[in-house]
Backbone as a printed PyTorch tensor [residue, N CA C, xyz], in Angstrom:
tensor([[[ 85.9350,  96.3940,  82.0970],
         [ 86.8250,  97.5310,  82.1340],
         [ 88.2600,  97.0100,  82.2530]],

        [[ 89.3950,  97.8010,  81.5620],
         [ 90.5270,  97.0910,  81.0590],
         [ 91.3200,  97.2590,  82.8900]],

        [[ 92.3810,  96.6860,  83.0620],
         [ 93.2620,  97.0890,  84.6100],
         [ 93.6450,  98.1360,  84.3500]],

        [[ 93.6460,  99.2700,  83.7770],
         [ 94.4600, 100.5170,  83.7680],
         [ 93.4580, 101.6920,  84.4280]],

        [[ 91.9340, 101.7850,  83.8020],
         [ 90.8720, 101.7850,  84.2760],
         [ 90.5810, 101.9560,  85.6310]],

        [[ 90.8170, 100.2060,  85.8800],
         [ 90.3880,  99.6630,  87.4190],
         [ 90.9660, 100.5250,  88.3820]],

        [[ 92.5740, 100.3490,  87.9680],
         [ 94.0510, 101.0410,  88.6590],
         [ 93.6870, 102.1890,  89.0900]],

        [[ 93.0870, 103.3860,  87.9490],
         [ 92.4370, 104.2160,  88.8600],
         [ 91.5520, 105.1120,  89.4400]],

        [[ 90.5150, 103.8220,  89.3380],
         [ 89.3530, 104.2360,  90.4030],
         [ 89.5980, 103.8240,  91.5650]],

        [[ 90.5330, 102.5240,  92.3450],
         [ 90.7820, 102.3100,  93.1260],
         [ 91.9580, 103.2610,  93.3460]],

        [[ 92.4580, 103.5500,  92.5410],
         [ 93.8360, 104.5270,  93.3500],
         [ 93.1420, 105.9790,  94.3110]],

        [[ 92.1230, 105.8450,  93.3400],
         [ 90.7510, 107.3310,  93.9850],
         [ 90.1360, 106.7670,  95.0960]],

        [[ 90.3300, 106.1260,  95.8300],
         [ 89.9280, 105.7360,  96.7650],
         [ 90.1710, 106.1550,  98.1400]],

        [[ 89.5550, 106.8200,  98.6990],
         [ 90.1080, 107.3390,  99.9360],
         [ 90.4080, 106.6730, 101.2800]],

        [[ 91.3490, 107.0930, 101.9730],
         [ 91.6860, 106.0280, 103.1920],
         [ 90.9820, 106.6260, 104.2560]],

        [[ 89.8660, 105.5270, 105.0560],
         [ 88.7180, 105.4930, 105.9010],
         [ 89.5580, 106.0990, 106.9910]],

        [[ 90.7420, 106.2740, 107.3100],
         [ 91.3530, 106.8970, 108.7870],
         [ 91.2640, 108.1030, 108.4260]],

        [[ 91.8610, 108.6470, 106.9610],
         [ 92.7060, 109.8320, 106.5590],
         [ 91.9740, 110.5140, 105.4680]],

        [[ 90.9940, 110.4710, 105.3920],
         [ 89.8750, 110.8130, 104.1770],
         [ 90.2130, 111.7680, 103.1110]],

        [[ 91.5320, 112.2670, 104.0700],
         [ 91.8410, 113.7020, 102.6530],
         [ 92.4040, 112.5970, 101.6640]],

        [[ 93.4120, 111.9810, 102.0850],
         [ 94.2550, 111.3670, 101.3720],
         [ 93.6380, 109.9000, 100.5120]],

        [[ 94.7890, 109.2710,  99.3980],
         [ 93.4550, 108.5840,  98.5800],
         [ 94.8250, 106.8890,  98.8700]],

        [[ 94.0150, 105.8710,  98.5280],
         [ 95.1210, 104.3570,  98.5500],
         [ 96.5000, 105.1470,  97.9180]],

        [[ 96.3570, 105.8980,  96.6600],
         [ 97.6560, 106.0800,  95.6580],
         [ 98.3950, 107.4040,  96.2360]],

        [[ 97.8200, 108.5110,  97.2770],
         [ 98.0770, 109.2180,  97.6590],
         [ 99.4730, 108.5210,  99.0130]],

        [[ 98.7720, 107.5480,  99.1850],
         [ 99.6570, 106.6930, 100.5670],
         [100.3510, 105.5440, 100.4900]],

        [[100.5350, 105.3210,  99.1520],
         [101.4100, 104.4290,  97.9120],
         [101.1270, 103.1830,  98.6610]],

        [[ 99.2160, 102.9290,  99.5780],
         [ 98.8370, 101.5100,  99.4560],
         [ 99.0140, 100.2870,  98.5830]],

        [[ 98.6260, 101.3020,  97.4770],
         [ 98.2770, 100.4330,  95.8620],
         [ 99.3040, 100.2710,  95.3230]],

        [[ 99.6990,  99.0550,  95.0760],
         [100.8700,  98.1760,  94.9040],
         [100.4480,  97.9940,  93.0110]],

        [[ 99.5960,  97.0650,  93.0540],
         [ 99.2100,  96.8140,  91.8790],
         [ 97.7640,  96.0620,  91.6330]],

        [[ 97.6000,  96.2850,  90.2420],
         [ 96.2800,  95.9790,  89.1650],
         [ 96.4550,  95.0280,  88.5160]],

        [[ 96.3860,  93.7970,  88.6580],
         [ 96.6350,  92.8140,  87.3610],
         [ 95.9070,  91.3740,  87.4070]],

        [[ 95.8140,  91.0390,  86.3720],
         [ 95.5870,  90.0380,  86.2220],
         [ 96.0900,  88.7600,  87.1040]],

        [[ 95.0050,  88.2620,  87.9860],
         [ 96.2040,  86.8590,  88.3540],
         [ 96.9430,  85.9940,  87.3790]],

        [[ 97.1660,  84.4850,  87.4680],
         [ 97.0510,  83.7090,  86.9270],
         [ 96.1150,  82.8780,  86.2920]],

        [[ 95.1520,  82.9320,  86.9320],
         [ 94.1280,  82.2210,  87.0230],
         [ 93.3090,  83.5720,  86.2730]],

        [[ 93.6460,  84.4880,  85.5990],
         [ 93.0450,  85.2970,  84.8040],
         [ 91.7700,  86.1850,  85.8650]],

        [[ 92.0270,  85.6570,  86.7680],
         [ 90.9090,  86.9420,  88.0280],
         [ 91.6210,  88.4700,  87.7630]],

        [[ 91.1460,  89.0650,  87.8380],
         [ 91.6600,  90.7990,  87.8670],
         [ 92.1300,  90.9080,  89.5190]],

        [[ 93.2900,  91.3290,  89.5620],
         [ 93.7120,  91.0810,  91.2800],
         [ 94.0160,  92.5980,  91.5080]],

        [[ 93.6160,  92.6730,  92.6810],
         [ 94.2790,  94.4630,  93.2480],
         [ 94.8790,  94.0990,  94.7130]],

        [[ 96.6300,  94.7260,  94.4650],
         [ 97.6060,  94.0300,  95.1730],
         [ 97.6290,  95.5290,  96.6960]],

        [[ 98.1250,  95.2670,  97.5420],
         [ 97.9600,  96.4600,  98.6440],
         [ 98.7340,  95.8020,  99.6530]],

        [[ 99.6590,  97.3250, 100.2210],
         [100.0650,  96.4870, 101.3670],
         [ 99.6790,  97.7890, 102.4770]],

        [[ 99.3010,  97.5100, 103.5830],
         [ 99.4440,  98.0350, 104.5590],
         [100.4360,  98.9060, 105.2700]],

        [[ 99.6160, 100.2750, 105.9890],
         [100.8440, 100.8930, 106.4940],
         [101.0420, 100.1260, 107.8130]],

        [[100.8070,  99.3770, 108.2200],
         [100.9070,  98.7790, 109.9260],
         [100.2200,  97.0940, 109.6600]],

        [[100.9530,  96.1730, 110.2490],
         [100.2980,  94.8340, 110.7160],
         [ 99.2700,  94.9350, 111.1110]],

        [[ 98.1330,  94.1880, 110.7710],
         [ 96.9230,  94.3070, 111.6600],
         [ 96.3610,  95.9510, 111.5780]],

        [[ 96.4390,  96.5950, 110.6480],
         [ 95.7170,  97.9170, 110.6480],
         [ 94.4390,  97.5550, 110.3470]],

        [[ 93.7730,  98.3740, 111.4630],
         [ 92.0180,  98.1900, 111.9020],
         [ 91.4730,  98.7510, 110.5080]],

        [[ 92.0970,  99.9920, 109.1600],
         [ 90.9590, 100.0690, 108.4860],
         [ 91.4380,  99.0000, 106.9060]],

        [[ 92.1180,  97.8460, 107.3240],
         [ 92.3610,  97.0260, 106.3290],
         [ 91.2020,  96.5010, 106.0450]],

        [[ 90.1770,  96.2710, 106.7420],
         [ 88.5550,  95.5460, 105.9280],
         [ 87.8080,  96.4330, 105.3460]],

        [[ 87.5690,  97.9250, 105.9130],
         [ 87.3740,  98.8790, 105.0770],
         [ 87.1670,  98.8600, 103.8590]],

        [[ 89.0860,  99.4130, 103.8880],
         [ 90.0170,  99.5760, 102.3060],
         [ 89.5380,  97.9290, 101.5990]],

        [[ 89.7050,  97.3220, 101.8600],
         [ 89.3190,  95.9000, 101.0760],
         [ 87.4790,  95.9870, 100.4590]],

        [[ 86.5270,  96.4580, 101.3610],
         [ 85.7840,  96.7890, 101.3680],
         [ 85.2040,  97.2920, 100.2160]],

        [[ 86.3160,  98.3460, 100.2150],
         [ 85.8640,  99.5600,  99.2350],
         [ 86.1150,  99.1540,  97.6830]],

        [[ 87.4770,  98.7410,  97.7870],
         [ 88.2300,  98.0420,  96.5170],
         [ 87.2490,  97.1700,  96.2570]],

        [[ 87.2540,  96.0830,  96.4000],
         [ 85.5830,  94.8810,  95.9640],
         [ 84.4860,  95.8710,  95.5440]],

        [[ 84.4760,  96.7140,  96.1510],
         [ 83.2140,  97.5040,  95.7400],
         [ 83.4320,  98.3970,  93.9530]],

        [[ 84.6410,  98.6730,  93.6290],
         [ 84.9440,  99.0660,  93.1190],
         [ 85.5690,  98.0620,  91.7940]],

        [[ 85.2560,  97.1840,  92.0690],
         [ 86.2000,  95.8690,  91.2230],
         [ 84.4970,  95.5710,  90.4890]],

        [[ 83.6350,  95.3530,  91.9260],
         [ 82.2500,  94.8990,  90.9580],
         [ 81.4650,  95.9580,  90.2780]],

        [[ 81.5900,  97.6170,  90.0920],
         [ 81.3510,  98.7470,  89.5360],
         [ 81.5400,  98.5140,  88.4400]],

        [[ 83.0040,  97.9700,  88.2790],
         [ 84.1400,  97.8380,  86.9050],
         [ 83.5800,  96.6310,  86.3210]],

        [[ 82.7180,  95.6340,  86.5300],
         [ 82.2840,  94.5740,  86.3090],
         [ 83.4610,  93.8200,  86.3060]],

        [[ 83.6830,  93.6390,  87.3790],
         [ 84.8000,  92.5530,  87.7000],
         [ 84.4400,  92.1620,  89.2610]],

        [[ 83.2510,  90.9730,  89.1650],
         [ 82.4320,  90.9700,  90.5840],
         [ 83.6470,  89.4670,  90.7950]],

        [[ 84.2210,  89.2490,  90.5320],
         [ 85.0420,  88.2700,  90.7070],
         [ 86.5900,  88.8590,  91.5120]],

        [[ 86.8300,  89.6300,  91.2210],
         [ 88.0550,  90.3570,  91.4860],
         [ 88.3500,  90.0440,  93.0860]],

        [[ 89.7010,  90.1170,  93.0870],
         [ 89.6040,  90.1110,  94.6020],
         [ 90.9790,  90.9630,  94.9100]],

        [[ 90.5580,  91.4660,  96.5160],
         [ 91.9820,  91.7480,  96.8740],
         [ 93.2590,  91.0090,  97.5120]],

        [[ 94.0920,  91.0200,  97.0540],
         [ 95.5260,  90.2060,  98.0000],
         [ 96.5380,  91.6270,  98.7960]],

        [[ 96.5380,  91.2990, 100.2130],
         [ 97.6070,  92.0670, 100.7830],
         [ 99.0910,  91.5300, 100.4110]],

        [[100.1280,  91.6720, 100.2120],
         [101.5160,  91.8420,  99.9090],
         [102.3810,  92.2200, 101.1040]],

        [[102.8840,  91.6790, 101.7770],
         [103.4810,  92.2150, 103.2830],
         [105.3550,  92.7870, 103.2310]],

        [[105.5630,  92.1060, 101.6190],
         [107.0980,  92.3690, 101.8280],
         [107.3940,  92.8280, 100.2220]],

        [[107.9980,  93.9840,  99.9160],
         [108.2330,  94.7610, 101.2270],
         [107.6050,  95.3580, 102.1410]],

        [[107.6030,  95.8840, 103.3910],
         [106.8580,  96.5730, 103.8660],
         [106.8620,  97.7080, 103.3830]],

        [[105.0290,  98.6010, 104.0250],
         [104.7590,  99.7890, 103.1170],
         [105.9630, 100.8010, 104.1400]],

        [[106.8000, 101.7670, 103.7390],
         [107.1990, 102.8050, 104.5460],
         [106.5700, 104.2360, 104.1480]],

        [[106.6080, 104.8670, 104.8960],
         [106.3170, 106.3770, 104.7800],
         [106.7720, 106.9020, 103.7140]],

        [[107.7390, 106.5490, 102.8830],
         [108.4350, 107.1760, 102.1240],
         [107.6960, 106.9460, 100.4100]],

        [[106.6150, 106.2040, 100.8380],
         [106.0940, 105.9170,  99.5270],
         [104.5090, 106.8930,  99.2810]],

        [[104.5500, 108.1780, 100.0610],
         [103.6150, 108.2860, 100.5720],
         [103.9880, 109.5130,  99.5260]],

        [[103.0630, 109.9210,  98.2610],
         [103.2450, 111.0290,  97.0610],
         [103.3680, 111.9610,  97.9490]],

        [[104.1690, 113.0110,  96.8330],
         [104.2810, 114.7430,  97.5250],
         [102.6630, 115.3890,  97.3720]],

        [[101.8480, 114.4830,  96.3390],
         [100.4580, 115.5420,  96.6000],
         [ 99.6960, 114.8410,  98.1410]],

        [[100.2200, 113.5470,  98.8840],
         [ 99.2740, 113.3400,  99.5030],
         [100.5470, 113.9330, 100.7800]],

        [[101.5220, 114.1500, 100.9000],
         [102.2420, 115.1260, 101.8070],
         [101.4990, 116.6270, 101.9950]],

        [[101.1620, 117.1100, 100.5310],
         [100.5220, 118.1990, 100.2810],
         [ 98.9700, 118.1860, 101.5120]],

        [[ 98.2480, 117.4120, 100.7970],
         [ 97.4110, 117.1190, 101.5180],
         [ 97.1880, 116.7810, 102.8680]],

        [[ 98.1590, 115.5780, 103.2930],
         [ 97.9300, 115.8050, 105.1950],
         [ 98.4960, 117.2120, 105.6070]],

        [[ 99.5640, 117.5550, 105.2950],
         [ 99.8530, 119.3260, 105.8900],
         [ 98.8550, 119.9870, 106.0640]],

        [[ 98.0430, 120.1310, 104.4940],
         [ 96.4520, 121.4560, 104.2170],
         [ 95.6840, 120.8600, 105.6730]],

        [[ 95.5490, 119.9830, 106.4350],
         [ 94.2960, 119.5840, 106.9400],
         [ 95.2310, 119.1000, 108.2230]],

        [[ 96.2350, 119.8050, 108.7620],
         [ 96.8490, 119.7830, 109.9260],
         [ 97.4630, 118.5720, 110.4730]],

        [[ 97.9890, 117.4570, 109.4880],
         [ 98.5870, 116.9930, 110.0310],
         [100.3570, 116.5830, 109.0970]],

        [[100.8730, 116.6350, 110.4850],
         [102.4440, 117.0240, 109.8340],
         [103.1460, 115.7980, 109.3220]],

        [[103.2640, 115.7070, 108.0430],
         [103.5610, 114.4930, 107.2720],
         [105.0680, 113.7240, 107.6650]],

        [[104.9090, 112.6050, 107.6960],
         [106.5090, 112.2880, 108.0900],
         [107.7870, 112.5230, 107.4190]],

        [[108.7550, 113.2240, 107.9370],
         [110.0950, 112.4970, 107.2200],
         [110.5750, 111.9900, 106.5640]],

        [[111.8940, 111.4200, 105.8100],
         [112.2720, 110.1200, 105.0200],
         [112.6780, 109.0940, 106.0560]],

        [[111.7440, 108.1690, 105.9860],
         [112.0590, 106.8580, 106.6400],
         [113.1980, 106.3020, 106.6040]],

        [[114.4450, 106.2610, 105.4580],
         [115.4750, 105.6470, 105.2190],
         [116.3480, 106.3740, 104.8110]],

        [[117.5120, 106.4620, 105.1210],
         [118.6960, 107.0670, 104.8150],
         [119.1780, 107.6580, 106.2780]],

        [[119.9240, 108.5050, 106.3350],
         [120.4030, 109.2970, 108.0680],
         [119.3650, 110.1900, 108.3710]],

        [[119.1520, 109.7280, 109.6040],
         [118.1720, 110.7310, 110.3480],
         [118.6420, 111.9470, 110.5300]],

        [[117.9320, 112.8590, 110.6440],
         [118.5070, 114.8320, 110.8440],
         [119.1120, 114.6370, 112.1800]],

        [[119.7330, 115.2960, 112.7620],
         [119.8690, 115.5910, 113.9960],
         [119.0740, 116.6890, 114.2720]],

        [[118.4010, 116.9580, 115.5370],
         [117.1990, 118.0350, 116.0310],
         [118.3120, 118.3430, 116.9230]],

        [[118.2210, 119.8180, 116.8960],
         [119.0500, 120.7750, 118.0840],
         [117.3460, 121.4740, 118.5820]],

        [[117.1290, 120.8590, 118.9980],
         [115.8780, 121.0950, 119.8200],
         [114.8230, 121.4900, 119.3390]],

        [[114.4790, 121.4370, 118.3120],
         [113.3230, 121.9200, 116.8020],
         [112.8910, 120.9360, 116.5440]],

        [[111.8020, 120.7510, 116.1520],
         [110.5630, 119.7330, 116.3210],
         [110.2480, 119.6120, 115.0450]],

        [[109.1570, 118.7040, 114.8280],
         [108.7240, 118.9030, 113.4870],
         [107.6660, 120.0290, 113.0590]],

        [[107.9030, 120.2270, 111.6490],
         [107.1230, 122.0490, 111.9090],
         [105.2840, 121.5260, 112.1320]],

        [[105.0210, 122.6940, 112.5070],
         [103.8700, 122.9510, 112.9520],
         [103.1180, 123.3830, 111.8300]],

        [[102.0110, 122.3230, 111.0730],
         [101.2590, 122.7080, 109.7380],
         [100.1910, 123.8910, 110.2120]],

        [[100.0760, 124.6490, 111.4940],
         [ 99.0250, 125.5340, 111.4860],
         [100.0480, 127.0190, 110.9810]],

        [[101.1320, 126.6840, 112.0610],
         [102.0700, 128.2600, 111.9820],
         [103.7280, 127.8960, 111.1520]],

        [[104.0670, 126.8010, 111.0360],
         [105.3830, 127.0050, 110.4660],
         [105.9460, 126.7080, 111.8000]],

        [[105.9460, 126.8270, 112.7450],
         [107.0450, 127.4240, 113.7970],
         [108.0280, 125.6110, 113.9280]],

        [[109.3460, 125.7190, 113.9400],
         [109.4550, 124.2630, 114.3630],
         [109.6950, 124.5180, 115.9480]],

        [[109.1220, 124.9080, 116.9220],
         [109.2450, 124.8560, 118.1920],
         [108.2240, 123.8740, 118.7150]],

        [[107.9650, 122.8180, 118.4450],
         [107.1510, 121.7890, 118.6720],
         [107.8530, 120.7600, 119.5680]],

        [[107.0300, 119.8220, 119.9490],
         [107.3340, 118.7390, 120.8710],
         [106.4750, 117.6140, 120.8580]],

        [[106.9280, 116.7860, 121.4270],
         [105.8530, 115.5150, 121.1960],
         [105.1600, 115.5840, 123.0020]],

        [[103.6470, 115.3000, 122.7600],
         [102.6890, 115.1030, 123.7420],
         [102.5320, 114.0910, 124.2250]],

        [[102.2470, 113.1310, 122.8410],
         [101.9250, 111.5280, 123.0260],
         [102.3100, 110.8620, 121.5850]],

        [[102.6400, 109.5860, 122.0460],
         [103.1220, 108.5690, 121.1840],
         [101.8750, 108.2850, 120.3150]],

        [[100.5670, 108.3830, 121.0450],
         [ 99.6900, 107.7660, 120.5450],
         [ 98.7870, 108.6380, 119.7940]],

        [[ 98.4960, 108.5330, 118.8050],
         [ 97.0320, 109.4290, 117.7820],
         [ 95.8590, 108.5430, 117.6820]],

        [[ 95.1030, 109.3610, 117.0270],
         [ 93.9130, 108.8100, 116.7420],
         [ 93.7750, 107.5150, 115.6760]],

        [[ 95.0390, 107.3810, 115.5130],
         [ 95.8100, 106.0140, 114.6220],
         [ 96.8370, 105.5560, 115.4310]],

        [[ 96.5900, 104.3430, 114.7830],
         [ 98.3680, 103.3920, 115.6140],
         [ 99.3450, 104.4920, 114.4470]],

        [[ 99.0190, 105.0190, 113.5110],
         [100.0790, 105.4750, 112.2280],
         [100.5340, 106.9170, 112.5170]],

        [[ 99.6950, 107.4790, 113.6670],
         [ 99.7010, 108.6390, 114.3550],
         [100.6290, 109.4050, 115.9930]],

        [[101.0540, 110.5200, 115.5840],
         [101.3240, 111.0190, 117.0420],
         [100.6740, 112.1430, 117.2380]],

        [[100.8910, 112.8070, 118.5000],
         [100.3680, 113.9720, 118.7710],
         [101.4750, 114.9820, 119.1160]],

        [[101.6040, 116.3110, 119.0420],
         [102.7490, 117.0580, 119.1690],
         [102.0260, 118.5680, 119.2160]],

        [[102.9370, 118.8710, 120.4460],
         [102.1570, 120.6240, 120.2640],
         [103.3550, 121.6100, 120.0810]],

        [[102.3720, 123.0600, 119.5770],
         [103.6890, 123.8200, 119.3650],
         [103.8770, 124.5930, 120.3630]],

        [[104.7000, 125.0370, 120.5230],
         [105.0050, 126.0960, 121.4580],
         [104.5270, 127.4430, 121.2740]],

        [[104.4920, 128.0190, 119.8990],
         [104.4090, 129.3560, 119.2180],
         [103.0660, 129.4490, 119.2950]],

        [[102.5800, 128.6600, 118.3960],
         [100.8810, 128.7870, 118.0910],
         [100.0960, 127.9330, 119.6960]],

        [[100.2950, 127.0210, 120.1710],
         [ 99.6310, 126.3590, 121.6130],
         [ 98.7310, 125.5500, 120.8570]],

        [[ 98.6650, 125.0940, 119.2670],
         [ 97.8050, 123.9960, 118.5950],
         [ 98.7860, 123.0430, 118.9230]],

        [[ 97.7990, 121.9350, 119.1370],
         [ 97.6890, 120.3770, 119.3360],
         [ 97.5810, 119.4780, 117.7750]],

        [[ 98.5520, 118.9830, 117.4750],
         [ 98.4210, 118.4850, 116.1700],
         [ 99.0230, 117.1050, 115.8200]],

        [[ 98.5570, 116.6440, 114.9510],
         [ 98.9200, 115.0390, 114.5990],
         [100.5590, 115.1160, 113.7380]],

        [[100.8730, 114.0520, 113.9020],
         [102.2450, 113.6580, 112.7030],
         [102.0070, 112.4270, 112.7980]],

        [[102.0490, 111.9030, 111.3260],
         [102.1780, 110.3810, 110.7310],
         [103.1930, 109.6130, 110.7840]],

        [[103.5720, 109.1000, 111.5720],
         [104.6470, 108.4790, 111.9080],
         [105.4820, 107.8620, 110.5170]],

        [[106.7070, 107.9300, 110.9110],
         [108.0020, 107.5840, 109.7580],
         [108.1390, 106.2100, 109.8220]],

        [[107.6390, 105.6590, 109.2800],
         [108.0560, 104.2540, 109.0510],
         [109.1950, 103.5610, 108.1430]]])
């Protein structure tokens, strides 16, 4: 199967933390190509150092390389640049919102100033939100509740 192919069945690949969302949804997938050495390579970088579902995602990709009959294929992580939030498509923004969690920001350029408004709340809209905890059910995660609605909800941190 040619790399264009490969490109995307692995881009269809869903991320083992975030299941709505897919590698190309979270602009993992860097690239499809040929090494040098003429191996079929699938390039990826990580949203976090040391992210726990990097053997997974590698996992899955190999699995998907030897489907394509390319049992040779391998994956290479890419660390620079780093992945930011900002590479993250408007359909997979679409998608963490539908399934309650509040997609990040633009990572780069001037931050908003907050006059006390939070990030909105994907159940009600309301931006009367606040942060709970630093920590989610991901290192890539926070927790934040609203005030309006009293739901408890995730945001993907801005990297």
């Amino acid at each position: 199967m040619a790399a264009g192919e490969v490109r995307a069945r692995v881009a269809a690949v869903p991320d083992p933390e975030l299941p709505m969302v897919t590698l190309a949804d979270l602009g993992v997938l860097r690239a499809v190509e040929p090494a040098p050495d003429g191996v079929l390579e699938v390039v990826i970088t990580p949203t976090f150092l040391g992210c726990p579902a990097m053997p997974s995602i590698e996992a899955a990709i190999r699995d998907v390389l030897a489907a394509c009959g390319h049992p040779e294929g391998r994956v290479r992580q890419e660390l620079a640049p780093a992945w930011t939030s900002d590479w993250i498509s408007a359909e997979g923004r679409r998608k963490l919102a539908e399934h309650g969690i509040a997609p990040p920001g633009p990572a780069t350029g001037p931050l908003p100033v907050r006059l006390g408004l939070g990030v909105p709340c994907p159940h009600c809209g309301s931006a009367a939100t606040r942060p709970q905890s630093p920590f989610g059910a991901t290192r890539c995660q926070a927790v934040l509740v609203c005030a309006a609605c009293r739901e408890t909800f995730a945001q993907l941190k801005a990297m």
